[in-house]
C-alpha positions in Angstrom: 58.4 64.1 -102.3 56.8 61.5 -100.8 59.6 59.4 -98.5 58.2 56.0 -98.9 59.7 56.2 -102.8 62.7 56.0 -104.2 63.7 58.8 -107.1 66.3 58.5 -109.6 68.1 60.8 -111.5 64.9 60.9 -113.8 62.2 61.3 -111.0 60.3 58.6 -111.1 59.3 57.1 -107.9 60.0 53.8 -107.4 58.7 52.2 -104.3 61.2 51.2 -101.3 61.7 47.8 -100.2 60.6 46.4 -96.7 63.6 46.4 -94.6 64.6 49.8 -96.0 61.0 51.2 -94.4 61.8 49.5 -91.4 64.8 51.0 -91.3 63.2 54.1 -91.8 60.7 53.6 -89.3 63.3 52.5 -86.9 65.4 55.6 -87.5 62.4 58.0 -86.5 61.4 55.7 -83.9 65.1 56.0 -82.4 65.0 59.5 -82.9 62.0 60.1 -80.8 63.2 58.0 -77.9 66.6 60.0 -77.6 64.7 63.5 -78.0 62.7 62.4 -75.2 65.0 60.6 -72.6 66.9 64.5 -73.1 63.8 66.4 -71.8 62.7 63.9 -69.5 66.6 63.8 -68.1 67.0 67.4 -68.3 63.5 67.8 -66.6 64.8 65.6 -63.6 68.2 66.9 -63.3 66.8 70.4 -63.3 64.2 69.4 -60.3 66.4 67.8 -57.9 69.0 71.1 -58.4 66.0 73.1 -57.5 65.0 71.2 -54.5 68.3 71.1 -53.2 69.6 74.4 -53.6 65.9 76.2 -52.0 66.3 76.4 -48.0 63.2 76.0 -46.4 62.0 79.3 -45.1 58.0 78.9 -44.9 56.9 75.8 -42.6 53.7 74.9 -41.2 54.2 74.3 -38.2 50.5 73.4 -36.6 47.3 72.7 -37.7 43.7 72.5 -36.0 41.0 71.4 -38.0 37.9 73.7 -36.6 34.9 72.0 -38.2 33.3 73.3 -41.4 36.6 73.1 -44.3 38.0 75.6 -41.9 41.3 75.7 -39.5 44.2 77.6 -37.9 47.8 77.2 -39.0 50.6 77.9 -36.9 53.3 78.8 -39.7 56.9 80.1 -39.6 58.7 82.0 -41.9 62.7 82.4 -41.3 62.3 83.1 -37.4 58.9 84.2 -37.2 55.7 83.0 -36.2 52.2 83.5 -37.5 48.9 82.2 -36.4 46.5 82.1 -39.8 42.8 81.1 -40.3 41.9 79.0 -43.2 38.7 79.2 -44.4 36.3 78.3 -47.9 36.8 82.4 -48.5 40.2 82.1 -48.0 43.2 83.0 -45.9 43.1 85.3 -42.8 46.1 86.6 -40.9 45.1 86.4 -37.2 48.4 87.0 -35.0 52.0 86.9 -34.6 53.4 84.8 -32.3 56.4 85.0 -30.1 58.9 82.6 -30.9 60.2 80.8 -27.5 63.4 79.5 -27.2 63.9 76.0 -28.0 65.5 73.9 -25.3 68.2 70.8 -25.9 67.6 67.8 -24.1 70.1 68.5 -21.3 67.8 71.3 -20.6 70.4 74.4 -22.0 68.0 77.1 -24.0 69.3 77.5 -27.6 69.4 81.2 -29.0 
């Protein structure tokens, strides 16, 4: 069935007037704009709940470019620390680091 024709009762196609293709093309055109302001809200809504419920763990802390697309990061994960070499071949665990106390500005050390 082809929908730019009108059937009667005895099937034969009669074509449809103007504003009922606009109409028609309107409706689709609707259609497609609600389908896609779903996803495209549900995409959104569903990034922000991700970003806010994740805590932080891994942070790079320090980096030190050392010529030729390689360098060291100093990175932390939870209360760790880890010195890592970054190179074209890829990633190379060099240390761990001791974690020193941080200190607050009137000089007390933090746990």
């Amino acid at each position: 069935m082809n929908p730019f024709f009108a059937h009667d009762s005895l099937g034969t196609a009669y074509p449809l007037p103007l504003n009922s293709m606009v109409q028609l093309v309107g409706g689709f055109l609707f259609l497609a704009a609600g389908i896609y302001a779903y996803f495209h809200l549900k995409k959104a809504t569903s990034l922000c709940k991700r970003r806010n419920k994740s805590t932080n763990h891994l942070n790079i802390l320090e980096t030190r470019p050392l010529g030729n697309r390689q360098f060291l990061l100093v990175v932390t994960y939870e209360q760790e620390k880890f010195l890592i070499g970054v190179s074209p071949n890829g990633l190379q665990f060099l240390s761990r680091l001791k974690v020193s106390p941080t200190k607050s500005p009137f000089g007390i050390k933090d746990k």
